[in-house]
C-alpha positions as CSV (number, residue, x, y, z in Angstrom):
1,X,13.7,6.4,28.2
2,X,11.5,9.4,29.2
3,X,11.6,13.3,28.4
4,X,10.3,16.2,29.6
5,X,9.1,17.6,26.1
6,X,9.9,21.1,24.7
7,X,7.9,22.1,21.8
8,X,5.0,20.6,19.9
9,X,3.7,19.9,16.7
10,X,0.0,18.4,16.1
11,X,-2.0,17.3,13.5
12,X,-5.1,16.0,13.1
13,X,-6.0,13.5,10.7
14,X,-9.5,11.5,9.3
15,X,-8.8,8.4,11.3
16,X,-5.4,9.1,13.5
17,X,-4.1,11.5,15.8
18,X,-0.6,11.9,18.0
19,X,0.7,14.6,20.2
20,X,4.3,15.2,21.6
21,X,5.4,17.9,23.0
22,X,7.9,19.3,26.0
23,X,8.9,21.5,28.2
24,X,10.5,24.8,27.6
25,X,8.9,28.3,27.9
26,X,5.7,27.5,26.8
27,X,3.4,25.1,27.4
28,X,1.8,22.7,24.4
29,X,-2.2,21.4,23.8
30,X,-7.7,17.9,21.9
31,X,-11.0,17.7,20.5
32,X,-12.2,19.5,23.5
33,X,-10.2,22.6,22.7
34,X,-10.9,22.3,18.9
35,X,-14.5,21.2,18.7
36,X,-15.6,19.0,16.2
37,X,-13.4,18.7,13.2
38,X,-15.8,20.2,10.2
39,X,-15.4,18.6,6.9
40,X,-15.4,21.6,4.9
41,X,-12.2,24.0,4.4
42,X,-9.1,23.9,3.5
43,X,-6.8,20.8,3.5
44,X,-4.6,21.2,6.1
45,X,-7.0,23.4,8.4
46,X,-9.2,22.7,11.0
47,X,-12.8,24.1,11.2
48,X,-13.1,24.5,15.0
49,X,-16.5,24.4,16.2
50,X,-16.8,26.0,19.6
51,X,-18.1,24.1,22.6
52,X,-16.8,20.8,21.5
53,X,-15.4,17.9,22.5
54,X,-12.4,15.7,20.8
55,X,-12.9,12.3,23.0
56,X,-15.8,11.2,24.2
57,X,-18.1,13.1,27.1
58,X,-17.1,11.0,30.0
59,X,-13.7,11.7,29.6
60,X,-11.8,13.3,32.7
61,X,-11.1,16.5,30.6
62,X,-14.6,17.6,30.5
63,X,-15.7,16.5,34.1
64,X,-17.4,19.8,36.1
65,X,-15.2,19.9,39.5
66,X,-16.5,23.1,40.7
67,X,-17.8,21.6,43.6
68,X,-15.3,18.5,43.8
69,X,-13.3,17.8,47.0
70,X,-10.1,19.5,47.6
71,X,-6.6,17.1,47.5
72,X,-5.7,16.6,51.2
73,X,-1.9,18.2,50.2
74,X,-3.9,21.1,48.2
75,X,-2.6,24.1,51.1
76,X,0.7,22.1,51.2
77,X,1.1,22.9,47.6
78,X,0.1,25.9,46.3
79,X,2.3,27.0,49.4
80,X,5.2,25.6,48.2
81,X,4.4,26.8,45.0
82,X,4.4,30.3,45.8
83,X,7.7,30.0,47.9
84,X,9.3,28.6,44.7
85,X,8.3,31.5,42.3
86,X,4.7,30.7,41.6
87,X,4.0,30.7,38.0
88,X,7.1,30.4,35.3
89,X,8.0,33.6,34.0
90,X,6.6,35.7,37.4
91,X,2.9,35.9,35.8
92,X,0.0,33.9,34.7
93,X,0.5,34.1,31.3
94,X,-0.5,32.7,27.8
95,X,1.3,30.8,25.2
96,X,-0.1,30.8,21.9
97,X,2.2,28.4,19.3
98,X,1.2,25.6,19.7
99,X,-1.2,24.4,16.3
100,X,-3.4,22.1,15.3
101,X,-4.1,20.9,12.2
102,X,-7.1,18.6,10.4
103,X,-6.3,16.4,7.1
104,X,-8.9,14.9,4.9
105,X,-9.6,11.7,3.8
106,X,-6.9,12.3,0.7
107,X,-3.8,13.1,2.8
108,X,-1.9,10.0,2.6
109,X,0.6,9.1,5.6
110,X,4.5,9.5,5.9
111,X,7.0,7.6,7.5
112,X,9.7,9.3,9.8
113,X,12.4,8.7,11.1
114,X,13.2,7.8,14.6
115,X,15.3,10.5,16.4
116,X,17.0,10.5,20.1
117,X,13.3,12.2,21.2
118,X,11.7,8.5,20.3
119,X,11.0,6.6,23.7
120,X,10.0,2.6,23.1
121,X,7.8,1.5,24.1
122,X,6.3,4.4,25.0
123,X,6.0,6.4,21.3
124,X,4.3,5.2,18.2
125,X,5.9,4.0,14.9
126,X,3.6,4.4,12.5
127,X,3.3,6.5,9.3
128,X,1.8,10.3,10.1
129,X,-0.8,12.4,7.8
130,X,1.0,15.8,7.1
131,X,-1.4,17.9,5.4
132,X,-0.2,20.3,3.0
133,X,-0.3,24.1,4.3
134,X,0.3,23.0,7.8
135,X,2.9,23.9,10.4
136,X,4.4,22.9,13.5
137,X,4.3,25.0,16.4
138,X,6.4,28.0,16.2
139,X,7.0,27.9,12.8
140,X,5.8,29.4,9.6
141,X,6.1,25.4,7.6
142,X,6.8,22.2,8.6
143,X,10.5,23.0,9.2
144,X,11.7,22.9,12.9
145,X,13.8,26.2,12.2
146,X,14.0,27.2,15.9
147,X,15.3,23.8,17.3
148,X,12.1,24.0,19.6
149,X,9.5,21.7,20.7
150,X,8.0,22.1,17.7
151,X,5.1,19.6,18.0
152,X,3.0,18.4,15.0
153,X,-0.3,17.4,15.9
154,X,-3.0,16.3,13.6
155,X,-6.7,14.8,13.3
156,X,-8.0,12.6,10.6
157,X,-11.2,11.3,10.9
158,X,-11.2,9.9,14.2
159,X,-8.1,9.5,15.1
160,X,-5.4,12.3,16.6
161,X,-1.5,12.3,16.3
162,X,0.5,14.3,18.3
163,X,4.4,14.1,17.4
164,X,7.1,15.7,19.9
165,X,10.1,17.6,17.6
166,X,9.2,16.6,14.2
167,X,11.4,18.5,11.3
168,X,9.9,17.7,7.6
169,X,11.8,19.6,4.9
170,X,11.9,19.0,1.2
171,X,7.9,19.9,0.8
172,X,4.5,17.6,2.0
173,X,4.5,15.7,-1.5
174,X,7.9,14.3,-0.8
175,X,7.7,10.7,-0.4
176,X,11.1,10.7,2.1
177,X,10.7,10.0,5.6
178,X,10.8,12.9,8.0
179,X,12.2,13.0,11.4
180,X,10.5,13.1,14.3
181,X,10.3,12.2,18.2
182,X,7.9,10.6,20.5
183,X,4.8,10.1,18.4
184,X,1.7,9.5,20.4
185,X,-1.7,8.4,18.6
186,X,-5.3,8.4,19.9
187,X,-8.2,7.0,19.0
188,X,-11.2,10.0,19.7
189,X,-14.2,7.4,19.7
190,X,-12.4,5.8,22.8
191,X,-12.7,7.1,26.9
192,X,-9.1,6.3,28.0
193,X,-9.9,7.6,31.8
194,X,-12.0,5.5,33.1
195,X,-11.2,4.5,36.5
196,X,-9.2,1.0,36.6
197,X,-6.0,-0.4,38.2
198,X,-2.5,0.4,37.0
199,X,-1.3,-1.0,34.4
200,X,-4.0,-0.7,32.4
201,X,-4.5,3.5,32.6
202,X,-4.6,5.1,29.6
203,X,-1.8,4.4,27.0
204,X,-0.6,2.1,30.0
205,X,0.6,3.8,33.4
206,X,4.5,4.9,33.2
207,X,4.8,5.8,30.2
208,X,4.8,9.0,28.3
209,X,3.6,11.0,24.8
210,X,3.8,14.0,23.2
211,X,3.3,15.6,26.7
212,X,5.8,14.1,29.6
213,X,2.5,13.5,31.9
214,X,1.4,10.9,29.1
215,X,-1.8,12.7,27.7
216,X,-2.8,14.7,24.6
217,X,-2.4,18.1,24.3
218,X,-5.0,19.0,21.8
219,X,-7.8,18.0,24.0
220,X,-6.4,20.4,26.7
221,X,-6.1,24.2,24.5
222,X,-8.3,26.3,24.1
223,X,-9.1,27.8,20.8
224,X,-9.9,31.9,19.7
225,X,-13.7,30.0,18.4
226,X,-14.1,29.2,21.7
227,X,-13.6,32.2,23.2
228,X,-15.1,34.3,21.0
229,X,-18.3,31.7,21.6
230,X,-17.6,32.8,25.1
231,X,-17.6,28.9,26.5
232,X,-14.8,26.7,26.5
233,X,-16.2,23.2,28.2
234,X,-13.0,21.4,28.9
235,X,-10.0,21.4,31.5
236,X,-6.9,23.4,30.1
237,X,-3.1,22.8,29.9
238,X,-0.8,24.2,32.2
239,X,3.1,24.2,32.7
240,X,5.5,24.7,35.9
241,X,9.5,25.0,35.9
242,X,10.6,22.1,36.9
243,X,12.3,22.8,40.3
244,X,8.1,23.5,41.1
245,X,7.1,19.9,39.8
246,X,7.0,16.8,42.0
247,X,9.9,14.7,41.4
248,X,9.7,10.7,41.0
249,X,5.9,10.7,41.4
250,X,2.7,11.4,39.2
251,X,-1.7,11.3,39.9
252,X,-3.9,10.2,37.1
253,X,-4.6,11.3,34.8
254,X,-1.2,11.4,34.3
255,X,0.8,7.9,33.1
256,X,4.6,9.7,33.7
257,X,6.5,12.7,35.0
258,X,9.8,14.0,33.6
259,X,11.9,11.4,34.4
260,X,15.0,13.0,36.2
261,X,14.0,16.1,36.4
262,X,11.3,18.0,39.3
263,X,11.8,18.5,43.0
264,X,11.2,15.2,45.6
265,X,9.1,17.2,48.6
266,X,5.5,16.8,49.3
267,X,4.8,20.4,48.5
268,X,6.1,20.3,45.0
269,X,3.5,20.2,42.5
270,X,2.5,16.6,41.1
271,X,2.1,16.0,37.4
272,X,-1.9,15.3,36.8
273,X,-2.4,17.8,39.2
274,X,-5.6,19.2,38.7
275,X,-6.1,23.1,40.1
276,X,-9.3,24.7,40.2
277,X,-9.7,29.0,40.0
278,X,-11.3,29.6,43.6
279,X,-15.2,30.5,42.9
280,X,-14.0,33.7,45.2
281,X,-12.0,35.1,42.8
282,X,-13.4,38.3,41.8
283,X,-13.6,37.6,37.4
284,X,-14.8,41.5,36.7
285,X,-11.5,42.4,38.2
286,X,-9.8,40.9,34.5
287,X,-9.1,43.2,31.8
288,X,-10.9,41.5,28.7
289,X,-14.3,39.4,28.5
290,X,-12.0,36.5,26.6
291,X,-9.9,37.1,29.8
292,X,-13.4,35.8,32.2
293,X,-14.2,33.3,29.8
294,X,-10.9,31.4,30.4
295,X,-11.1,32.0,34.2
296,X,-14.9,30.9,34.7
297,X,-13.6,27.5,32.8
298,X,-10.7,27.4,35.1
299,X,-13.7,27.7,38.3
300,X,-15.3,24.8,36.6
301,X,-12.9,22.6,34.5
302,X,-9.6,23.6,36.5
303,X,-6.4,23.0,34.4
304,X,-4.1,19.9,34.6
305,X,-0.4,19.6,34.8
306,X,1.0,18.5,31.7
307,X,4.3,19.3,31.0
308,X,7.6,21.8,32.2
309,X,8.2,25.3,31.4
310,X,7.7,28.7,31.6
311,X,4.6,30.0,30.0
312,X,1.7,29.2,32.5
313,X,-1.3,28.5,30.0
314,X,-1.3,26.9,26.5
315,X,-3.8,28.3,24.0
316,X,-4.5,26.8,20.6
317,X,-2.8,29.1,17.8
318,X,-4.9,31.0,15.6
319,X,-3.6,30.7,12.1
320,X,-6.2,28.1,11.3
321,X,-9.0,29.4,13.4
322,X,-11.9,31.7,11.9
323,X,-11.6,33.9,15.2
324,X,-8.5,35.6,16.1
325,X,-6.7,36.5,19.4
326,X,-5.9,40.0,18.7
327,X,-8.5,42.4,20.5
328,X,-10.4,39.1,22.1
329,X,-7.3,37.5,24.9
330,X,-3.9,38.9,25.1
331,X,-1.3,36.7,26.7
332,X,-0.7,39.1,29.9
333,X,-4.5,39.3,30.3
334,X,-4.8,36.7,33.5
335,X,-1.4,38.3,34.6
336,X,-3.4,38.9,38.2
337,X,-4.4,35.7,39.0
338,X,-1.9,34.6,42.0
339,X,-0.8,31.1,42.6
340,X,-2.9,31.2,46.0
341,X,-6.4,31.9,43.5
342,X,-6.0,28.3,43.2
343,X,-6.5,24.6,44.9
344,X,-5.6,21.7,44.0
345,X,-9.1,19.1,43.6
346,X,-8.1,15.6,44.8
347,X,-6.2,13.6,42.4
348,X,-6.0,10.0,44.6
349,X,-3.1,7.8,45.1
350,X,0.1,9.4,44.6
351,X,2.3,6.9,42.1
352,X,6.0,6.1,41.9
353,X,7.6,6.8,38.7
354,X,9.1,3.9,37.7
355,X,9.9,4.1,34.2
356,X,8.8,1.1,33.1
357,X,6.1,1.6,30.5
358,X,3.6,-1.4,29.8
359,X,1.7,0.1,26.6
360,X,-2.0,-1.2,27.0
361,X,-3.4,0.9,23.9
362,X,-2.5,3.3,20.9
């Protein structure tokens, strides 16, 4: 009944939006890395507005833990991360596929169809807004071409869906259902963090979404506006191989970990982990300026475990962005910063997955 998600697909719509994505080798994405949806532009795009938030301001995602108190297993774990391999793929390194998308007021929703990637109760049934002139991540059209993750996430209005291995063929005006995986849908206006006792976390502690720690992506990437604005004021997205992720046991923010799947020893990384650049770490040292405006937010945001894979960081793609990534951050340009740059800030009570999702809210 859970999965540990391997590509994503996102979009955005006027009054709904769902993530899902998993792992593989790169890492999927949130009004926080997007900004504000504008409400001019192409339908289908989103006009990112840098600086912004997607859920409200008291939200864990945008918290400042630059001074916060260290997790008492925080030299436990980055230890036993470095013994493992430290970061997938031998470096710190950038993913950019995963997309987001915004849909007006006119995009009508369409049903899908449930595939083997659908968890109950954990995944949401309901029709999705798939703007015309979108794409999933990794792809050039709605059309999951690569079997991937590809993740469809989208925001209308007020409202985010984020959809784990969707495949739409036959053209956005078709009125046949689509199929698709573990749809997860938020509601922006609404602070789903808040302190309070399981099982009333979040969607509802144990269970999962787009992501397999159980939050949305899109409020966790970081876009090329952004950058190029030279602040991004949210926590970002990372991945781990599995064999470096805690088995059987997760920290909120996180609802789930991959079920089946991780490594069951105290110095294995926890999902909901949330790991902070040192202030130390010397940020002229990095080739690029987009390079030390993604490490100064990971010195006061930190990053948070979301999901398994290769590809370290997840950045938002750029083919609906006004700035671009080429010349502003290449993917190798944090290639220097070590596993032990980092420590984990305290994420409380360590909690058993169990598996046995309780939804509290869509």
């Amino acid at each position: 009944m859970r999965h540990a998600p391997l590509f994503s697909t996102i979009v955005v719509t006027a009054g709904l939006l769902q993530a899902c994505h998993s792992a593989n080798n790169k890492g999927t994405g949130s009004r926080g890395s997007l900004g504000t949806a504008g409400t001019s532009g192409a339908t289908g795009k989103v006009t990112a507005v840098a600086g912004g938030t997607l859920f409200p301001s008291t939200a864990i995602w945008y918290q400042d833990v630059s001074a916060a108190a260290l997790d008492g297993e925080s030299s436990t774990v980055i230890s036993g991360l470095q013994s493992k391999g430290g970061w997938g793929a031998g470096r710190f390194q950038i993913d950019f596929s995963i997309e987001v998308l915004r849909a007006d007021a006119s995009v009508q929703p369409r049903a899908f169809n449930q595939t083997g990637d659908f968890y109950d109760p954990d995944c949401d049934f309901v029709p999705v807004p798939v703007p015309p002139g979108g794409n999933l991540e990794a792809e050039t059209n709605y059309t999951c071409a690569s079997d991937g993750d590809c993740h469809l996430i989208v925001i209308q209005g007020s409202k985010l869906f984020e959809m784990w291995r969707a495949n739409i063929t036959g053209g956005t005006a078709s009125g046949t259902p689509f199929d698709g995986g573990c749809l997860a849908v938020w509601d922006l206006s609404h602070d789903y963090w808040k302190p309070a006792a399981p099982p009333t976390f979040a969607r509802g502690d144990q269970c999962t979404s787009a992501d397999a720690a159980g939050y949305p992506i899109a409020a966790l990437l970081f876009s090329a506006d952004e950058v190029k604005a030279g602040a991004i004021n949210h926590a970002i997205r990372f991945i781990l191989p599995n064999d470096r992720i805690r088995k059987g046991a997760y920290v909120h923010p996180a609802t789930h970990s991959g079920a089946g799947k991780g490594t069951p020893t105290a110095d294995a990384v926890p999902y909901g982990a949330r790991f902070r650049l040192k202030s130390s770490f010397n940020l002229a040292s990095l080739p690029s300026g987009g390079a030390r405006v993604v490490a100064r937010t990971l010195q006061r945001y930190g990053m948070f475990l979301a999901d398994g894979g290769n590809i370290a960081l997840t950045g938002q793609a750029d083919t609906h962005t006004t700035a671009k990534w080429d010349g502003l951050l290449s993917a190798r340009d944090l290639a220097s910063i070590q596993v032990t740059d980092f420590e984990m800030v305290d994420g409380g009570a360590r909690l058993p997955l169990t598996l046995d999702c309780v939804r509290t809210a869509m």
